[in-house]
N, C-alpha and C positions, 0 to 999 in steps of 0.2 A: 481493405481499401485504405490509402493513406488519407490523412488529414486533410491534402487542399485538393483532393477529390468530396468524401463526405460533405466538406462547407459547400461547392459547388452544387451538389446533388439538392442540399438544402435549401441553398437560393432559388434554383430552377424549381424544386417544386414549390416553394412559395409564388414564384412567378405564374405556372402553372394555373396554381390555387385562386388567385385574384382576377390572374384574365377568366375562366372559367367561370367566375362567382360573378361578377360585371356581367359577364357575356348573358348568363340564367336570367339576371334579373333587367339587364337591357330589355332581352326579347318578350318576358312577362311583363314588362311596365308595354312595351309595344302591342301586345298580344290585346292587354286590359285597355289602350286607349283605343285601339280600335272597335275596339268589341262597344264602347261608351259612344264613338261616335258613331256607327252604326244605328245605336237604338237611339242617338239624338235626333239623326235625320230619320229615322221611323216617325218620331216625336211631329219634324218638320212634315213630313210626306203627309201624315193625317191631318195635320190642320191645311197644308195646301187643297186637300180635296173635301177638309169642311166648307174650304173657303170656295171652294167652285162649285157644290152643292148651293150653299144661302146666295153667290150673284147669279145663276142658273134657277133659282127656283121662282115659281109664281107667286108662290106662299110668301108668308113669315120665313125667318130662320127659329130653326128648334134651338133656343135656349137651352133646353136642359141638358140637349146634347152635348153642347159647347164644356157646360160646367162639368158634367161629367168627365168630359174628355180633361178638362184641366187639374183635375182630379190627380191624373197619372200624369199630365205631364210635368208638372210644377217635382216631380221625383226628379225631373232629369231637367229641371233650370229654364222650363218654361215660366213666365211670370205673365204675361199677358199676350194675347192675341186680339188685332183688331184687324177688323177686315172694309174696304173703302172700293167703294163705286170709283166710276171713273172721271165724277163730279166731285170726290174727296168726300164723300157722307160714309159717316160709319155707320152699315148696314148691321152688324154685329161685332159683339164683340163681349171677351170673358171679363169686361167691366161695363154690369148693365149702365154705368154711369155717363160712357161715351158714347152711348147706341144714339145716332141720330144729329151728333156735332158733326161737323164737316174741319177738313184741315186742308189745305194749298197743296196741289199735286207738286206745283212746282219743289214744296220743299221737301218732300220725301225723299233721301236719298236711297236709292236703290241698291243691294247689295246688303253687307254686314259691315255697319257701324257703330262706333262707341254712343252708346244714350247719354248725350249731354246730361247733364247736371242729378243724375244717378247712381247710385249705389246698391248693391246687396244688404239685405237683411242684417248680415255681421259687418257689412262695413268694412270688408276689407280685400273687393274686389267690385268692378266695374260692370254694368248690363250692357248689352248688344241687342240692337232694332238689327232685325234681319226683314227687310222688306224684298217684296218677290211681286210681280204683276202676273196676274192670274189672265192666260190665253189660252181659250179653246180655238182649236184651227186658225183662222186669220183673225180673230175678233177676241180682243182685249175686253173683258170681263170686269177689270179693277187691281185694287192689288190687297195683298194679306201682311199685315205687316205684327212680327214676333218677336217680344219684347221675352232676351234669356239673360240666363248667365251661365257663364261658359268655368261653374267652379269644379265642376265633374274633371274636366279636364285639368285641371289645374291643382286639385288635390291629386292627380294620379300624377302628375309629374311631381308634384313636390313630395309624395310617398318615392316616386324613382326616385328620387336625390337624395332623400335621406336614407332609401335601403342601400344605396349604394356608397353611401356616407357610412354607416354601421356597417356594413359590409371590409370596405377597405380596412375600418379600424379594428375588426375582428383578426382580419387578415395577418395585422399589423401585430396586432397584442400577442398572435399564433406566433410571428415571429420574433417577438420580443422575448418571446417566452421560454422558445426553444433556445434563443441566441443565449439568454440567462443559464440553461439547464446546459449548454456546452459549455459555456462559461467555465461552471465549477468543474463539470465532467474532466474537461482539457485542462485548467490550471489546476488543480489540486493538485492530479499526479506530477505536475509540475514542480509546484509548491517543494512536493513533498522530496522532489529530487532536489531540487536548489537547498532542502534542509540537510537532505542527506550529503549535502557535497561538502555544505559546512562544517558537518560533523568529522568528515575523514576529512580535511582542512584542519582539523583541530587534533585530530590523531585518531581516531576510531573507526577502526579497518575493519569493524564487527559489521559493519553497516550493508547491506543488500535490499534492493527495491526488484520485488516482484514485476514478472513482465505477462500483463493481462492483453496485450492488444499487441496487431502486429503493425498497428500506424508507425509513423515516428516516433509518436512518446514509448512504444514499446521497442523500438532499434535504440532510442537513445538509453532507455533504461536495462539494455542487453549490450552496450556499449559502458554505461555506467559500473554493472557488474563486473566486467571484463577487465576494465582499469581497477577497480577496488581488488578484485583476485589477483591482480600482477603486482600493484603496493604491497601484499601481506607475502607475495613471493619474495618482493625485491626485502621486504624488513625481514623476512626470515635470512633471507641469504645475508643479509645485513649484522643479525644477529649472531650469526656463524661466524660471517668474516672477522667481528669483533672478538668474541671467542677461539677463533684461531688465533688471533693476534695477540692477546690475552693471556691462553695456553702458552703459547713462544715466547712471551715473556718471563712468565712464572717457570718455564721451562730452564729457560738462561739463567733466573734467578737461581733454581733446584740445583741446577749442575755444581753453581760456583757452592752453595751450601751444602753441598757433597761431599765434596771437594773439601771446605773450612771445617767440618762438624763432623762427618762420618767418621775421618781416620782416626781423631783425639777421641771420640767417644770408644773405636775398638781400643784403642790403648789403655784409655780408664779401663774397660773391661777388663781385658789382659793383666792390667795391673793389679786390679782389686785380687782377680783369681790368685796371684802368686802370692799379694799378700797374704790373704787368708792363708795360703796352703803354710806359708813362712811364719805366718806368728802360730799358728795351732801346732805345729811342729815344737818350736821355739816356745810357747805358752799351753802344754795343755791343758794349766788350771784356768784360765781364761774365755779357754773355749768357746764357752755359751754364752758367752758377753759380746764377742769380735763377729763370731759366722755372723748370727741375724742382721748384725748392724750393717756389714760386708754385701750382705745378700740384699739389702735394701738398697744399698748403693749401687748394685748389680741393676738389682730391677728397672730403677728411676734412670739409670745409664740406656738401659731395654728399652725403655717406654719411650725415651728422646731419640732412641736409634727410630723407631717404629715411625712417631712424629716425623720425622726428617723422609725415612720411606715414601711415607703419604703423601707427604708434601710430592714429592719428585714423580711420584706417580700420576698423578694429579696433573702438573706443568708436563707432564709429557707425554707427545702424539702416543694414543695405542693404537699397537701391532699385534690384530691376535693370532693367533695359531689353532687354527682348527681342527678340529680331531675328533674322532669318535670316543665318549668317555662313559663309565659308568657313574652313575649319580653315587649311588651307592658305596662302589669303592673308595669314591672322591672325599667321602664324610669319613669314611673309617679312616683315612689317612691323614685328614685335617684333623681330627677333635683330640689327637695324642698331643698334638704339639700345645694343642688349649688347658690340655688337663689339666697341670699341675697349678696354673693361674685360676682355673674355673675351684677346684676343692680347693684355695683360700679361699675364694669369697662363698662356700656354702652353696655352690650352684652345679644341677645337675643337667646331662644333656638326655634326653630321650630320641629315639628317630621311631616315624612312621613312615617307611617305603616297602612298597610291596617290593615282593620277588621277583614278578612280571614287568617291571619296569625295565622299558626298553634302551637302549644306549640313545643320549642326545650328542649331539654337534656343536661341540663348544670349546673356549680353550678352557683347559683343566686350571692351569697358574690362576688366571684372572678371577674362574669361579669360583677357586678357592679363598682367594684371597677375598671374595664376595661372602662369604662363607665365617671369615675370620672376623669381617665388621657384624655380621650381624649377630653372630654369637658374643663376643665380643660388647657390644651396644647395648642386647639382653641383658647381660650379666651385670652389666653398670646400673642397668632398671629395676635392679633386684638387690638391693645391698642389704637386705637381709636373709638373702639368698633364696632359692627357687630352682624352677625347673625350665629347661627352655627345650621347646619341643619344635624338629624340625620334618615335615612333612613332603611327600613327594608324590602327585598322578601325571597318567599319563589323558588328558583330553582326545580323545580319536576321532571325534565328529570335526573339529577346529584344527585339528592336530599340531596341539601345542603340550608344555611340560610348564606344571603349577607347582612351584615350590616354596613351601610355606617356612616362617621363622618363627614362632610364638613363645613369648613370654608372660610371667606372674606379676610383673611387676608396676609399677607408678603407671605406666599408660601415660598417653602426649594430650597437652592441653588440645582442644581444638582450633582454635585461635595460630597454634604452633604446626599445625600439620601440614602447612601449604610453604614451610620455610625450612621444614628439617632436611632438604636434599639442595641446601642452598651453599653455594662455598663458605668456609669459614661460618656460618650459624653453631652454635652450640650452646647445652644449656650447663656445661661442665666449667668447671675453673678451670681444671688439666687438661681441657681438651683445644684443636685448634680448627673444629671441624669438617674434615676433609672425609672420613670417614664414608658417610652414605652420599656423601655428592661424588667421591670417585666410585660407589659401587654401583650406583644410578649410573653413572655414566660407559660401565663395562656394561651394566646392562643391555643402555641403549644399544651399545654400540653393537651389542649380540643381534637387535632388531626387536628388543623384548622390549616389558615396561616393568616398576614396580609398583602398588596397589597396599595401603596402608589400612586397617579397620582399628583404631584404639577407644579405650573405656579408660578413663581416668581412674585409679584404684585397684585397675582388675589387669592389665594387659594389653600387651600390641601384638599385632601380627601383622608379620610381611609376606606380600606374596608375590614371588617373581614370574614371570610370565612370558613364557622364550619357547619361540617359535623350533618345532623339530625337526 
């Protein structure tokens, strides 16, 4: 049901509720006055035919019958009964005190009238003389005259006014009550939305409100999520576009530092080799003094050629090339060119692949070159050297390839593990960072992830994760 259906439904059955609740107690208050005036005129009917018994009778009037009789009637707002000849003598009456006065026909007004200068017992209503002339067949007998009060009646309507008073204001609190309980029911969820609009207003696209109802507030808040999943769409795409743009810049950068750095750097190379090979010739008591010094100048020539690699790699779109490769032959052909750098720094490679490892789909260059950081990375984490042990399954339920990289060494702060695939982060003086942000990024772009577990003291391990 929407919203200004239910309010509707609400009203009407309050309306409902009230005319109903009136209606019950109109008819009981009508039911109960009847039913009182009924046994008043009982009340009236017996004393008219006391009263035509004592002017019909030869005798006396029985007193006592009188008194009894008033007995019950004074229940129902009888207070006195006198009864008068047709000469105005009061023959009887339930005040032996008037028995035998006489009073002027003339002024008895006949009918039901207010008793002058009278009041009730409390004092807070008025008596009625109900005078009646008593006729058997043509011949007027006298008359009876019944001094009431009419409070019977009179507390049954003012009981109707005030249940009907309590009544309404039941009615009313029913409705105040529920008005209260939708109140919160309807604006919280509200509330809660105007908070959350604030919060993704301020930037926080985490934000999602539950949809419990299918009123409006549940189309608005299936409307709300709608537009928050198209924000983290458009900031992703947003993200990317800046990142391409980004890339293409660093890429323009890479080309022209290609370009300025690469060729001088092979020439150094080129150069160092001739020298050396020219003074060891030229000097061979020297020897051992020129190569190592030669060889370091090599290397540190190596390490900036490699720096400038990264970089260019890094700034520029990949294009991979797919192909079926084996894991396995892929390591034996990478960790030759590692060697001889790896037994300087005292570090060995171990591998765990099984034999049954089936061929993945990947490009071989990029993996390797994924291949070169991480070993590579290891070996810097171990500068007292160690062991870095590289692992390979094949997952067949998910059917993906886990390929693990683990080393001995220092392990990454924790604080540090949410920034080591960051561009440019590094915690090395020689380094410029590009390393695991370009290999994360072959990654990705295979469709894989990588997944880091380190202990400060003891080791890291990486573990790639690429769909087969």
């Amino acid at each position: 049901m929407t919203l200004n259906t239910r309010l509707v439904m609400i009203m009407l059955t309050l309306l409902v509720i009230a005319v109903l609740t009136l209606f019950f107690l109109n008819q009981y208050s009508q039911n109960e006055m009847v039913q009182e005036i009924q046994e008043s005129s009982t009340m009236v009917t017996k004393a008219l035919q006391m009263s035509i018994e004592d002017l019909t009778s030869e005798y006396e009037p029985d007193r006592a019958r009188l008194t009894e009789y008033m007995k019950e009637a004074k229940i129902k707002g009888v207070r006195e009964i006198n009864i008068f000849s047709n000469e105005g003598e009061i023959i009887d009456s339930s005040n032996p005190a008037k028995i035998g006065k006489k009073r002027e026909i003339k002024k008895l007004e006949k009918g039901l009238k207010v008793s002058p200068g009278t009041k009730s017992d409390a004092g807070s209503s008025r008596a009625y003389d109900l005078v009646v002339p008593v006729i058997v067949g043509d011949e007027q007998l006298g008359y009876v005259q019944i001094n009431l009060l009419l409070d019977n009646i009179r507390t049954i309507q003012h009981e109707n006014f005030v249940n009907r008073v309590v009544a309404t204001s039941l009615v009313f609190l029913l409705g105040i009550s529920l008005t209260i309980f939708l109140a919160k029911r309807y604006t919280s969820p509200i509330n809660n939305l105007a908070d959350g609009v604030r919060r993704v207003a301020d930037g926080d696209l985490s934000v999602t409100f539950p949809v419990k109802t299918g009123d409006e507030i549940g189309e608005l808040a299936t409307n709300f999520n709608e537009m928050v999943e198209k924000l983290r769409e458009r900031e992703i795409l947003e993200k990317r576009l800046y990142e391409a743009e980004h890339l293409s810049r660093v890429g323009q950068l890479a080309s022209g530092i290609a370009h300025e750095i690469r060729n001088p750097l092979n020439y150094i190379s080129l150069a160092i080799d001739h020298l050396k090979s020219e003074f060891t010739a030229a000097c061979p008591d020297k020897t051992e003094r020129v190569v190592p010094i030669a060889d370091k100048i090599k290397e540190e020539v190596r390490r900036a050629n490699y720096m400038v690699v990264n970089f260019m790699n890094f700034g520029r779109p990949l294009k991979l090339r797919i192909a079926e490769i084996s894991y396995a032959e892929l390591i034996e052909k990478a960790l030759p060119l590692l060697q001889e750098k790896l037994t300087e720094q005292r570090v060995t490679v171990r591998t765990a692949i099984p034999d049954d490892l089936p061929p993945m789909r990947a490009d071989g260059e990029m993996l390797r070159n994924c291949i070169f950081n991480f070993v590579t990375n290891a070996a810097q984490a171990m500068p007292d050297g160690g062991a870095v042990t590289l692992g390979a399954t094949h997952d067949r339920e998910q059917n993906r390839f886990l390929l693990t990289f683990s080393d001995e060494g220092c392990g990454i702060r924790e604080e540090d593990l949410a920034k080591i695939f960051q561009p440019w982060y590094t915690t090395r003086e020689a380094g410029i960072g590009l390393g695991l942000a370009i290999t994360e990024r072959i990654i990705r772009e295979h469709g894989g992830e990588i997944r880091v577990a380190s202990t400060a003291g003891k080791g890291t391990t990486f573990t790639v994760v690429l769909p087969a």
